[in-house]
BAMILUM-445979 format. One record per atom (N, C-alpha, C): atom name; x, y, z; residue in one letter. Coordinates in nm, 4 decimals, padded with zeros to 6 digits. Each point is the difference from the previous one (the first is absolute). Example, Ala and Ser with C-alpha at 12.3 -4.5 7.8 and 13.67 -1.06 7.14 Angstrom:
<pts>
N / 01.3190 / -00.5690 / 00.7800 / A
CA / -00.0890 / 00.1190 / 00.0000 / A
C / 00.0900 / 00.1200 / 00.0000 / A
N / -00.0350 / 00.1050 / -00.0720 / S
CA / 00.0820 / 00.1190 / 00.0060 / S
C / -00.0770 / 00.1090 / 00.0730 / S
</pts>
This chain:
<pts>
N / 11.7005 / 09.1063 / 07.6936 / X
CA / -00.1015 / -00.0120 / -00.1025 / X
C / -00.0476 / 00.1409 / -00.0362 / X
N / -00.0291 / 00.0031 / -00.1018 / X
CA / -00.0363 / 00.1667 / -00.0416 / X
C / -00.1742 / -00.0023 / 00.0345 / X
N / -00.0131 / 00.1682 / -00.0147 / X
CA / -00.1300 / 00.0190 / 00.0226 / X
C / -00.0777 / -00.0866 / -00.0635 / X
N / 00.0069 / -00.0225 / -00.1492 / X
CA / -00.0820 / -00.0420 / -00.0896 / X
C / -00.0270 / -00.1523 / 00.0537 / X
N / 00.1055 / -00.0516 / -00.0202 / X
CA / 00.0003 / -00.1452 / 00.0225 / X
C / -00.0806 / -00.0499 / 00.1504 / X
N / 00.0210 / 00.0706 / 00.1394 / X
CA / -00.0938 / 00.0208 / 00.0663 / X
C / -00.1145 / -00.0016 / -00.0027 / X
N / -00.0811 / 00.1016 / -00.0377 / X
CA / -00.1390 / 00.0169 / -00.0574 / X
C / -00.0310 / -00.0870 / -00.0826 / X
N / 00.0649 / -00.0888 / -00.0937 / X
CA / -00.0512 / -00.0884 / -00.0997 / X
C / -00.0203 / -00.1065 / 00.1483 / X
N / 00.0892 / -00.0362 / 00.0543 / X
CA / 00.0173 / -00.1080 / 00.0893 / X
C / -00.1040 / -00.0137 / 00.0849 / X
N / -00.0386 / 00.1576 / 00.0719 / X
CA / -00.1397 / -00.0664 / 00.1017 / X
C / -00.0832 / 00.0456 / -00.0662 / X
N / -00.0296 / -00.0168 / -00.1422 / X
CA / -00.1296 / -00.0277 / -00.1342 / X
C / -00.0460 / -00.1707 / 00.0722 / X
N / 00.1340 / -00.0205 / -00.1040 / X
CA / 00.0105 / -00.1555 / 00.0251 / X
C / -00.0350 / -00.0470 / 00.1062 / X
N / 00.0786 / 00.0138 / 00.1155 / X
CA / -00.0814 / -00.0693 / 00.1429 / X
C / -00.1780 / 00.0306 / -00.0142 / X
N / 00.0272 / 00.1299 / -00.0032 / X
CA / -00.1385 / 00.0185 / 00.0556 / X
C / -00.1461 / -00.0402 / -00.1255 / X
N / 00.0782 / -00.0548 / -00.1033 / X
CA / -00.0889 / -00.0915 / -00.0714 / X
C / 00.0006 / -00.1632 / -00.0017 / X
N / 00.1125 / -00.0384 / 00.0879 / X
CA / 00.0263 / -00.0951 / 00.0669 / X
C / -00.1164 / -00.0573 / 00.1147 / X
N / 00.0173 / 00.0808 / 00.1445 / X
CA / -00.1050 / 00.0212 / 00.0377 / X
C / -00.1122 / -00.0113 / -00.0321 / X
N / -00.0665 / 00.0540 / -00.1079 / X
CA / -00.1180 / 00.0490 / -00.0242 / X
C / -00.0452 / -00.1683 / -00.0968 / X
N / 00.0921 / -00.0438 / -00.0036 / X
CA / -00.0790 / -00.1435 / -00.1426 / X
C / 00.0447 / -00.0912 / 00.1312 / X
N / 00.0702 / -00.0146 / 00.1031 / X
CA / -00.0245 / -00.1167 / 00.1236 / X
C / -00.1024 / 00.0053 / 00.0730 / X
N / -00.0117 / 00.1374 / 00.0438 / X
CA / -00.1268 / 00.0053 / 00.0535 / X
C / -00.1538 / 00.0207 / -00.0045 / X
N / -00.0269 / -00.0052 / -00.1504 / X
CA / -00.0971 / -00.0015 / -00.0587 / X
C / -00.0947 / -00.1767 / -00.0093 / X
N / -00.1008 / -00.0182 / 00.0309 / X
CA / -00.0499 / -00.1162 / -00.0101 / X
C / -00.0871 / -00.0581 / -00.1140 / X
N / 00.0192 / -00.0990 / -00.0808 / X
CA / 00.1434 / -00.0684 / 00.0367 / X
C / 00.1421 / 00.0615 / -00.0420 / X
N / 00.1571 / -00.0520 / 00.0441 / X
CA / 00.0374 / 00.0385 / -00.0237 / X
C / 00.0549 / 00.0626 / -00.1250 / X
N / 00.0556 / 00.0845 / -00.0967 / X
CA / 00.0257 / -00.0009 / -00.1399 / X
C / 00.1261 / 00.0254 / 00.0157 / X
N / 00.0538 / -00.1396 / -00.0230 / X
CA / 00.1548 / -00.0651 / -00.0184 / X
C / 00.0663 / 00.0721 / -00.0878 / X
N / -00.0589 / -00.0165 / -00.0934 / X
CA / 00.0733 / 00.1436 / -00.1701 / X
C / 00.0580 / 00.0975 / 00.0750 / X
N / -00.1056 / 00.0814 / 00.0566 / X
CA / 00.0657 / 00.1167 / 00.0356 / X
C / 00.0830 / 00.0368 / 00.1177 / X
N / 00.0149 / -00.1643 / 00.1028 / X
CA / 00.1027 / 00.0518 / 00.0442 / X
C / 00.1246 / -00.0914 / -00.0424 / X
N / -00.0231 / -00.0442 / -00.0467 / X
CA / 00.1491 / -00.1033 / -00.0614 / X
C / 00.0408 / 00.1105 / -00.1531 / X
N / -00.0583 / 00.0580 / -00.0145 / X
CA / 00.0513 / 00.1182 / -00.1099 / X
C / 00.0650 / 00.1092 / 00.0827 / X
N / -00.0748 / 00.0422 / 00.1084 / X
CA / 00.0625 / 00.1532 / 00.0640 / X
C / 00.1949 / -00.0710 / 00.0911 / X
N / -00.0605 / -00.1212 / 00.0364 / X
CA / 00.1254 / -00.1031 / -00.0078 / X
C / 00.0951 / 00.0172 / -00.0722 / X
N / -00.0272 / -00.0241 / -00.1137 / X
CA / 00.1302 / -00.0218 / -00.1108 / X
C / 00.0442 / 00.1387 / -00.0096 / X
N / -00.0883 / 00.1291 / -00.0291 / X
CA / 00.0152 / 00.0963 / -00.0428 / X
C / 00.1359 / 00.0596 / 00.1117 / X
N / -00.0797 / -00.0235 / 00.1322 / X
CA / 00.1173 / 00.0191 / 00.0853 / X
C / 00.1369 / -00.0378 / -00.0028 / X
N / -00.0138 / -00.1330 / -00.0157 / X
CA / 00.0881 / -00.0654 / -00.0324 / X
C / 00.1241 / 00.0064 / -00.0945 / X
N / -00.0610 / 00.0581 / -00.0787 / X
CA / 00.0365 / 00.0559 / -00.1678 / X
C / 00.0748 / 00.1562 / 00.0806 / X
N / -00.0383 / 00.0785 / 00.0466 / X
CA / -00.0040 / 00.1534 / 00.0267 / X
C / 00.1597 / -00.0342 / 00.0905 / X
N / -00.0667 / -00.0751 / 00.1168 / X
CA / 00.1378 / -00.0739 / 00.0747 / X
C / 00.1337 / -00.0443 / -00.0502 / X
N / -00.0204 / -00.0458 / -00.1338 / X
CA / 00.1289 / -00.0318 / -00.0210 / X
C / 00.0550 / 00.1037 / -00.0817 / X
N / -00.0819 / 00.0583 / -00.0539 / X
CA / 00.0345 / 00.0995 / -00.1257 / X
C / 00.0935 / 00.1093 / 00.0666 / X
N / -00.0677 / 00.0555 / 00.1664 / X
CA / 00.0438 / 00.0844 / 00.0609 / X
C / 00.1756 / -00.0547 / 00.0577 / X
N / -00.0168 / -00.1383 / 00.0465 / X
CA / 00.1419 / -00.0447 / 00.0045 / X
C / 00.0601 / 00.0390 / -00.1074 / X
N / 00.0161 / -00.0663 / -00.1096 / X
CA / 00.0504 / 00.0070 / -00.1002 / X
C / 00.0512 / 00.1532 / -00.0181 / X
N / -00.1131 / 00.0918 / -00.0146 / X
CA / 00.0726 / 00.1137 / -00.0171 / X
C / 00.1269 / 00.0810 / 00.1412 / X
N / -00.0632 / -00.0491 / 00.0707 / X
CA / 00.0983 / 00.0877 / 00.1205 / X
C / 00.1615 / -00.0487 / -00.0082 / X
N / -00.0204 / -00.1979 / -00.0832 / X
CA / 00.1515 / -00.0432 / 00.0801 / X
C / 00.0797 / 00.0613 / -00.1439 / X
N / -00.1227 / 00.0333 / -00.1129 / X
CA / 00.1163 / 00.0679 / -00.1120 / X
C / 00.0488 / 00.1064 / 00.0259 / X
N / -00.0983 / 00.0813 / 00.0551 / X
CA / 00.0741 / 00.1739 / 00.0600 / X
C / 00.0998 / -00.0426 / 00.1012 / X
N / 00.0081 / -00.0842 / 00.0711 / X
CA / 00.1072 / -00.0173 / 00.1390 / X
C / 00.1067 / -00.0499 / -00.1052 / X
N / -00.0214 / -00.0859 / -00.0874 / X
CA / 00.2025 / -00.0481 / -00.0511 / X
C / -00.0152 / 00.1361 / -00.0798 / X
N / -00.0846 / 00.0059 / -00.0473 / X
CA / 00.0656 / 00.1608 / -00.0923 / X
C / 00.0958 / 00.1109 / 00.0999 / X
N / -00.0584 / 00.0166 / 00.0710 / X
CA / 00.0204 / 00.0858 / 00.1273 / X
C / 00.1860 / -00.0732 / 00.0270 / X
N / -00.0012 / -00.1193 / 00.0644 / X
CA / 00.1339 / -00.0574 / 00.0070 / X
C / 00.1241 / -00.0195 / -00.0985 / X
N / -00.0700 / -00.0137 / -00.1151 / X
CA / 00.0966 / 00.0138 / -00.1207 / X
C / 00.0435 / 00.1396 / -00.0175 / X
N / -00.0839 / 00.1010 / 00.0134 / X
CA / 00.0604 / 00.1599 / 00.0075 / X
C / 00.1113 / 00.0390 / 00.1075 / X
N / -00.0478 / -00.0286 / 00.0964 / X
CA / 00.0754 / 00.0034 / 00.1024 / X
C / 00.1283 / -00.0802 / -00.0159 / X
N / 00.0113 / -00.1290 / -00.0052 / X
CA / 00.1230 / -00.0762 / -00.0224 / X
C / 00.1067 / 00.0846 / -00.1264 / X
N / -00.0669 / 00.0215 / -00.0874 / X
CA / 00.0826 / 00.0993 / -00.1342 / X
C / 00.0219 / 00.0697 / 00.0351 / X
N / -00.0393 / 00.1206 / 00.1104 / X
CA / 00.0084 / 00.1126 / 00.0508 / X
C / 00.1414 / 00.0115 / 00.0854 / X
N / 00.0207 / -00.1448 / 00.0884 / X
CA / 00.1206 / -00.0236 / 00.0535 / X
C / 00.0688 / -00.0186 / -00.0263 / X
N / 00.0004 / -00.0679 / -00.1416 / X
CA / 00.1653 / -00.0198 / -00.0327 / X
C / 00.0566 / 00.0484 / -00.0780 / X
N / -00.0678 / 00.1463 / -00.1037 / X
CA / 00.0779 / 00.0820 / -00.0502 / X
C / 00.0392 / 00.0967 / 00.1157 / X
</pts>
């Protein structure tokens, strides 16, 4: 995960946290820092498994000329 995406990430938790444990609880804000994660989580998949076949498709071309 890159720096950035990191630091966005324990935003999120730690506004997660902060709306469960507040009384009463405020559901919004952690079923939002939720999704957001959630959202950040896949986005970060997404990008790594495109750099990895990119990465394999170079390599494979690379071998057989």
């Amino acid at each position: 995960m890159d720096k950035y995406f990191l630091v966005v990430m324990i935003m999120l938790v730690g506004g997660m946290v902060i709306g469960i444990t507040q009384t009463p609880p405020r559901l919004e804000l952690f079923y939002g820092g939720l999704a957001g994660a959630l959202i950040l989580i896949a986005y970060t998949t997404a990008k790594n498994r495109r750099e990895h076949q990119q990465l394999r498709r170079e390599r494979r071309d690379s071998r057989r000329r």
